[in-house]
N, C-alpha and C positions, 0 to 999 in steps of 0.2 A: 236717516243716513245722510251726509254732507259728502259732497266731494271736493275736495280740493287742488287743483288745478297749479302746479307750479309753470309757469313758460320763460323756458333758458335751462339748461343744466352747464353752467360751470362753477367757477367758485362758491360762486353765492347758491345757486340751484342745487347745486346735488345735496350740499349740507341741511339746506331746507327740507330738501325730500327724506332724508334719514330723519334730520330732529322732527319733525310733524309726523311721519310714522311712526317714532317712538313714543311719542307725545302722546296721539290719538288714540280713543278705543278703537279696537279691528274694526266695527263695521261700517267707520268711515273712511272713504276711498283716496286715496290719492295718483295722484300721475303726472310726469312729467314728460313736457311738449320741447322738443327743441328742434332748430334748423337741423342738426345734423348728429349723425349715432355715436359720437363719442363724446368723453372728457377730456379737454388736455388742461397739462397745470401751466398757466401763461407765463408766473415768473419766469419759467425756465427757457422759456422764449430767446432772449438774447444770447443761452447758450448754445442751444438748437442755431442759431444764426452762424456760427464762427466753428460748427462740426463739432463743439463739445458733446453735445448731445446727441441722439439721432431722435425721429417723430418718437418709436417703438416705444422709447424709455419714458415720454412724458404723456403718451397717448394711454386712456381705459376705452373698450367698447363697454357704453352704457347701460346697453337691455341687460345682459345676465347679472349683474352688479344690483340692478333694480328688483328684479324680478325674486332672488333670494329676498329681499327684503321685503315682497308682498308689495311693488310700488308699480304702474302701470306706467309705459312708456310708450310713448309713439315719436317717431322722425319724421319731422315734416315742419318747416315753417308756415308760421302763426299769419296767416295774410290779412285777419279783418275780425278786430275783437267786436261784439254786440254790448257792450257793459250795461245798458239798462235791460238787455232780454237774456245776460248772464251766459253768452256763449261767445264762443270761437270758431272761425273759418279759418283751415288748413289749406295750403296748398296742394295738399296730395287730396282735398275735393270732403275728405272728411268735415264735419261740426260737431264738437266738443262741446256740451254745457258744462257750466259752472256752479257752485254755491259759493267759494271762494277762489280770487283769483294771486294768484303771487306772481309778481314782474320780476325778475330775475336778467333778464337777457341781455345785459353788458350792453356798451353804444354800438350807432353807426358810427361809420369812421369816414369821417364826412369829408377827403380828402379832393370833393370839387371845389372847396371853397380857396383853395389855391393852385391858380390853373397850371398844367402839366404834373402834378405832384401822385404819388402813390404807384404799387407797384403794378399796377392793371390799364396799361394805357398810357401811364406815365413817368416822368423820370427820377421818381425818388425809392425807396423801397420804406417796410415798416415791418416791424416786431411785431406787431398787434395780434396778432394769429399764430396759429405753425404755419401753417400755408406760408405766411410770408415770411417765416422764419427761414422756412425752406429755400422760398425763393433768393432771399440775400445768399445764403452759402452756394446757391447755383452761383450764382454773379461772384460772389467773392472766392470761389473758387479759379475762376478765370485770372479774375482782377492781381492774386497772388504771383501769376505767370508776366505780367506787366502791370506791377503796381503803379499808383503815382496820388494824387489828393483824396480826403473822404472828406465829409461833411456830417455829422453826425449834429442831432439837435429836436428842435420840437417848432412847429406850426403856431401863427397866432391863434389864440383861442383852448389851446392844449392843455389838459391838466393835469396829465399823471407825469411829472417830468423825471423823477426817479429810476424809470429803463431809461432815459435817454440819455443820463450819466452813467448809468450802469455802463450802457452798450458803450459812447465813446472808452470808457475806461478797459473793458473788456475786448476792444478791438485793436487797441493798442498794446496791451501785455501780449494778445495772441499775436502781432506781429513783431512784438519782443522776441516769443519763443522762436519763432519763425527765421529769427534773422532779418526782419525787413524793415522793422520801426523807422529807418531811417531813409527810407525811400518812399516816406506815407507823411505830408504833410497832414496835421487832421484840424479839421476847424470845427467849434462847437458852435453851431446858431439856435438861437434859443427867445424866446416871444418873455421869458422869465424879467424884472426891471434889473437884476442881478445875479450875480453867480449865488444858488442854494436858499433862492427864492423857494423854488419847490411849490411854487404855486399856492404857502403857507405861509409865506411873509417872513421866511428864513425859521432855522429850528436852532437854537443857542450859538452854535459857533459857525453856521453853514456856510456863510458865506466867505470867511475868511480859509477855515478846509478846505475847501472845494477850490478855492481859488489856488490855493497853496499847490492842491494835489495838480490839478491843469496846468500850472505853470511847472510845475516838478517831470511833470511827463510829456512837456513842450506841446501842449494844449491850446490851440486859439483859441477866444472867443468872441462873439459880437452877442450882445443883451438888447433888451428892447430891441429886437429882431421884429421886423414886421415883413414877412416874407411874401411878394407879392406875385411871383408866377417863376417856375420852375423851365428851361429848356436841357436840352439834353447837353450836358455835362458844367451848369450853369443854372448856380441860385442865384435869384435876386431880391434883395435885400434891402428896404427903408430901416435905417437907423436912428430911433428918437432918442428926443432927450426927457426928464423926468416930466414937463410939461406936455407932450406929445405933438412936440416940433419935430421937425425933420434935420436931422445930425449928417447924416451921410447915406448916399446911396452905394449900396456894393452888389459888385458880382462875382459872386463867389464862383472858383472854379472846384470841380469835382469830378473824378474817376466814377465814383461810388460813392451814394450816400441811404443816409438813414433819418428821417425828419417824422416825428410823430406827428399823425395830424388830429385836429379838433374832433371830439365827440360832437354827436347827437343821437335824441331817441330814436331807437330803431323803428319804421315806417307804420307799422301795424300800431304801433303805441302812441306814437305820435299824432295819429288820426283820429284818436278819441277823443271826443267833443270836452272838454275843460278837463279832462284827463293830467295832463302836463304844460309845462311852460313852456314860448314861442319856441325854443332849441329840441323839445319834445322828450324831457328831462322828468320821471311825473315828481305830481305835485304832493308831498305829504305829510303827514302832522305828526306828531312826535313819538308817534305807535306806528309807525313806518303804512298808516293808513291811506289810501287817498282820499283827501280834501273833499271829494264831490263824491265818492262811491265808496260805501264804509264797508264792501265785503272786496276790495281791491287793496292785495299791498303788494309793497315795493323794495326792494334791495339793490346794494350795489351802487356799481358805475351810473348806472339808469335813473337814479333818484333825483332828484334838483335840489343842489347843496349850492348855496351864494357864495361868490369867491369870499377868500378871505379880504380883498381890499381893494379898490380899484387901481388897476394899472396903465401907463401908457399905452404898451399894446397888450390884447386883452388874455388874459389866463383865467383858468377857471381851478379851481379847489381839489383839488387829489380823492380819491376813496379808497383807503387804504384796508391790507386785508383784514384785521381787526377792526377795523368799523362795520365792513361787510357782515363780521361773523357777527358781533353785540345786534346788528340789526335783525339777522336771521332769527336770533334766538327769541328777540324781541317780540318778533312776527309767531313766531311759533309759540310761547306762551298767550300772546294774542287772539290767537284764533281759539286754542281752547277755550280761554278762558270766553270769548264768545259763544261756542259752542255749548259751555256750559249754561250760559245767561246771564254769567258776569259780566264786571264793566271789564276791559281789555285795558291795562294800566302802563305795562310794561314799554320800555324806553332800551333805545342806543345809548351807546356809549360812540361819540363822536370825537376819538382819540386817532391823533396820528402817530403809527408806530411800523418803523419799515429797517428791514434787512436791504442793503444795497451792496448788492457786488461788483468789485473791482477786479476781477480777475485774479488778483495772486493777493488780494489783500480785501477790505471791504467799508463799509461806513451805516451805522446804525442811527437812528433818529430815533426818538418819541417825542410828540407835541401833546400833552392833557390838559384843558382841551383843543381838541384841532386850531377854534380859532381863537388867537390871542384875546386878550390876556390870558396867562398860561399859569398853569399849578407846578407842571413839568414840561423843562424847555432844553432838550439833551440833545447831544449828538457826538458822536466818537466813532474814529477811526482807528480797524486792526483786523489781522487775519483771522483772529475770532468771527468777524462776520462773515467772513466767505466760508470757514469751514460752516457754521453755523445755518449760512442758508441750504448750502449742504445735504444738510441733516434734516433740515423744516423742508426742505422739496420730497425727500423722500417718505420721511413720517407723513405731510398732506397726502401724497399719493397713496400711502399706504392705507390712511385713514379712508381713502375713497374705496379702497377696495374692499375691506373689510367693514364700510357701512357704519365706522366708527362717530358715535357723537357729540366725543368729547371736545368740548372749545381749547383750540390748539393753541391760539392767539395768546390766549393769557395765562396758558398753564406752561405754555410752550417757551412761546421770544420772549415773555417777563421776565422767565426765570433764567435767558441766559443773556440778556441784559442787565439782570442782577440790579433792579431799582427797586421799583414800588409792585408792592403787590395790590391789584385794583379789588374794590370791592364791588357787587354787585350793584349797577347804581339805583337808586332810586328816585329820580328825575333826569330830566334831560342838563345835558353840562356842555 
């Protein structure tokens, strides 16, 4: 009997834990380890931010979900992995061994790396969580009774920049409905070289949209944002130029803002001896294996993916949720096929393909593959993607409760994208 250890249950996590129970004969064990007893679905994050949503709607508690399914859970974060002695230290005092390990647990959000910033101590707030989903609709509940500037945008070093257009676009329609749009200067600061950079090196027409759209909804912005310390109600900002000279210093003012900050690997992962890269990112080879421990793998945010290009100020590569899921599955054909005493063959599919909503309308990407040169390089804008993600927040959640292990990704957004239907790859692309 093998046991197999997932640590993280969110997007990437829970999926793994159904597709490897499906996968597995019964009498090997699985179980999943995470800081805390529920799922929430992140996209929905910036609607939770502005009272679209409440927690209730986007939150599952974990145990009962798992435990139908024959999968063993425990709540507790992971403090101190052993990889060569195949175990785990919990904080709540427990040690877990391992036969296999699955990395799953999303970054840290490393929001010391620009001083005052983040909602715990400092002056910015973030989407990354509910928690701090929650936390903005406290503030912006207030902010509504005396509005005045936002700042919306993303940190040097930032890579998922797709809520952070989401959110500016989604806080300006909801002060459309509101009546206040015009009491709300809003500025977009952003570490990106260009508007719909996207941390991708733009996706067919990105940059000219997006610009369109910003300018269409009275959107500032500054690019090559090099954001260097935050005070209370007050960004500040180095502005370069393509060479990463210095263009302009600004201080931005703000009521309320919203600035994504930079990942890194979460501490416990981080800590392992040639485990991951200096950012604590791990390290893995084209079977989502670790490089240096061949019964450790990895998914997700957490994995160490090269930007697409080098930029003035620094961004790093998106992981969008269809990369996530082709890796899971990856991993999960993997281990069996270890398990049987095969070789482990199976590969990602490292496609960029994102639903982005705009509040009352939306904007769809696909990049194949993520980093240029590209086979498919698309992007369009229309209220088809807002109804659309819609539809895909509800279907994944629903999928999490029901244990369901169909890949959602490419049976799902392909088809209401209406492109290319992928085929199963066989090599990495």
């Amino acid at each position: 009997m093998a046991h197999i250890v997932i640590m993280g249950a969110g997007i990437g996590g829970m999926p793994a834990a159904y597709d490897l129970r499906a996968a597995l004969p019964a009498q090997h064990k699985v179980t999943v380890i995470s800081a805390v007893d529920y799922f929430h679905f992140v996209p929905s994050n910036p609607w939770v931010a502005v009272g679209w949503r409440k927690r209730e709607d986007i939150i599952l508690e974990i145990a009962p979900l798992l435990k139908r399914k024959g999968i063993d859970f425990i709540a507790s974060p992971v403090t101190a992995i052993d990889a060569p002695g195949n175990k785990l230290t919990l904080e709540n005092g427990q040690t877990v061994d391992y036969d296999y390990l699955v990395i799953t647990t999303g970054p840290r959000l490393a929001f010391e790396e620009v001083p005052g910033s983040g909602p715990n101590g400092g002056y910015t707030h973030s989407i990354c969580t509910v928690n701090h989903a929650e936390q903005f609709w406290a503030d912006y509940e207030k902010f509504l009774q005396n509005p005045g500037p936002v700042v919306i945008g993303a940190m040097p070093g930032a890579s998922c920049f797709g809520p952070a257009y989401e959110f500016a676009f989604i806080v300006a329609a909801d002060l459309r409905k509101r009546k206040l749009r015009h009491k709300v200067p809003i500025t977009y600061v952003t570490s990106e070289p260009y508007i719909g950079h996207l941390g991708l090196g733009g996706v067919g027409d990105s940059k000219s949209m997006l610009e369109s759209e910003l300018r269409s909804q009275d959107i500032k912005w500054i690019t090559n944002a090099k954001t260097t310390r935050v005070e209370e109600g007050k960004l500040f900002v180095d502005q370069l130029d393509d060479n990463g000279a210095l263009v302009k210093q600004h201080e931005v003012p703000f009521k309320l803002s919203m600035m994504l900050p930079a990942f890194k690997g979460v501490d416990a992962v981080a800590a392992v001896p040639e485990l991951c890269n200096p950012r604590g990112f791990v390290l893995i080879d084209e079977h989502q294996r670790s490089k240096k421990y061949p019964n450790i793998f990895s998914a997700g945010v957490c994995v160490a993916i090269p930007p697409v290009e080098v930029t003035p100020v620094a961004t790093g590569a998106p992981k969008t949720g269809y990369m996530i899921e082709t890796m899971i599955s990856a991993i999960t054909e993997n281990i069996a096929a270890d398990l049987k005493g095969e070789k482990a063959e199976a590969t990602a599919t490292w496609n960029a393909i994102c639903l982005a909503d705009m509040g009352d309308t939306g904007a769809a990407f696909v990049a194949l593959p993520q980093i240029p040169p590209r086979n498919v390089n698309w992007f369009k804008k229309g209220k088809w993607v807002h109804l659309g993600k819609i539809a895909f927040e509800k279907y994944f959640i629903s999928k999490m409760k029901s244990g369901n292990t169909e890949p959602i990704y490419e049976k799902y957004v392909l088809k209401i994208l209406g492109i290319v239907r992928l085929n199963k790859p066989s090599g990495p692309v």
